[in-house]
C-alpha positions in Angstrom: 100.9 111.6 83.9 103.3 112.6 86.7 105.3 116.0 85.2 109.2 115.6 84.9 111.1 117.1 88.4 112.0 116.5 91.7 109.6 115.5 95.0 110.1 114.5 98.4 107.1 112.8 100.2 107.0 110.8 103.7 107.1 107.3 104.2 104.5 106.1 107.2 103.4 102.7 106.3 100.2 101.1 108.9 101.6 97.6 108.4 104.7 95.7 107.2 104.0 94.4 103.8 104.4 96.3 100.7 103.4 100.5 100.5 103.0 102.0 97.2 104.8 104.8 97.7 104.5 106.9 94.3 102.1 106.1 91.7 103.1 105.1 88.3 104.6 108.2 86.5 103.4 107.2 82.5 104.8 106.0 79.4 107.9 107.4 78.6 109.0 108.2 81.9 110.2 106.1 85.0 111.3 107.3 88.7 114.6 107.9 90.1 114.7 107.1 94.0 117.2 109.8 95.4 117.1 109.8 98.8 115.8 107.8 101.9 115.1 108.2 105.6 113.8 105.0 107.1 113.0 104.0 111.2 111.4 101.5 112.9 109.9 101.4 116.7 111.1 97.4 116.5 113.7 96.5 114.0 113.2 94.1 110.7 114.2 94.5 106.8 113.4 97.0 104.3 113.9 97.1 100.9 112.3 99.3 97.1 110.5 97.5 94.5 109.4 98.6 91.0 106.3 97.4 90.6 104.3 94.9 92.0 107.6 92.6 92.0 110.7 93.5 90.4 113.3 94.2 93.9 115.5 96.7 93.1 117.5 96.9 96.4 117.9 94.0 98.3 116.5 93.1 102.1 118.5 96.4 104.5 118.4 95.1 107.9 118.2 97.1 111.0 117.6 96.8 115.0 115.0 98.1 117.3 114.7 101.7 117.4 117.2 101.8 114.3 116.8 102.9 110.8 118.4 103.0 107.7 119.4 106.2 105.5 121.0 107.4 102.4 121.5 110.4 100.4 123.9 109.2 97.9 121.9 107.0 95.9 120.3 106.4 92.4 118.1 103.6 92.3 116.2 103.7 89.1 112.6 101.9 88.9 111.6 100.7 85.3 109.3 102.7 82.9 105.7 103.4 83.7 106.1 101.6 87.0 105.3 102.4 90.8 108.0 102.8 93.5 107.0 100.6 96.7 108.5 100.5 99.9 108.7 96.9 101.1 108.7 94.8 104.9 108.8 91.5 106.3 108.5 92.3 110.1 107.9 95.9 111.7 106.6 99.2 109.3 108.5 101.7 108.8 108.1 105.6 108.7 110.5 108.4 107.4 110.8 110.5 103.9 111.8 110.1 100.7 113.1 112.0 97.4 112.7 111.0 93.7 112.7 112.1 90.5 110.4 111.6 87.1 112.6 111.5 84.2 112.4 110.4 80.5 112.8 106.9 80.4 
């Protein structure tokens, strides 16, 4: 069971597709995405799943050599579940910060 508090981690997925990012956190509790940083070397979508397929932002588009960020966000994944980074087209790479917190 994942403790209650705040983490940052990188993002550096090998191939587009879909990355578990952080595992599931246990009963009770569900993760907060805070924060992202995202970049691609040739452009594509990106988007955050809970779970294996509940989308909880929609396809982000962005250009070669462009990338994506926020730091102004709550995007809450649903109890117990993972948080995945998802792509259609180019992986990504960059850094992330969440939180655990009672569901």
């Amino acid at each position: 069971m994942t403790p209650f508090g705040r983490y940052t981690a990188p993002i550096a997925q090998g191939a587009p597709g879909a990355t578990e990012l952080v595992v599931a956190p246990g009963a009770g509790r569900r993760i907060l995405l805070t924060a992202y940083v995202v970049v691609s070397d040739t452009g594509g979508t990106v988007k955050f799943r809970s779970g294996a397929s509940t989308d909880k932002t929609g396809a982000m588009t962005f250009l070669a050599g462009g990338g994506i960020s926020n730091s102004d966000v709550v995007v809450a994944m649903d109890e117990d579940e993972e948080l995945f980074v998802v792509t259609a087209t180019s992986p990504v790479n960059g850094h992330f910060e969440y939180e655990v917190v009672p569901a």
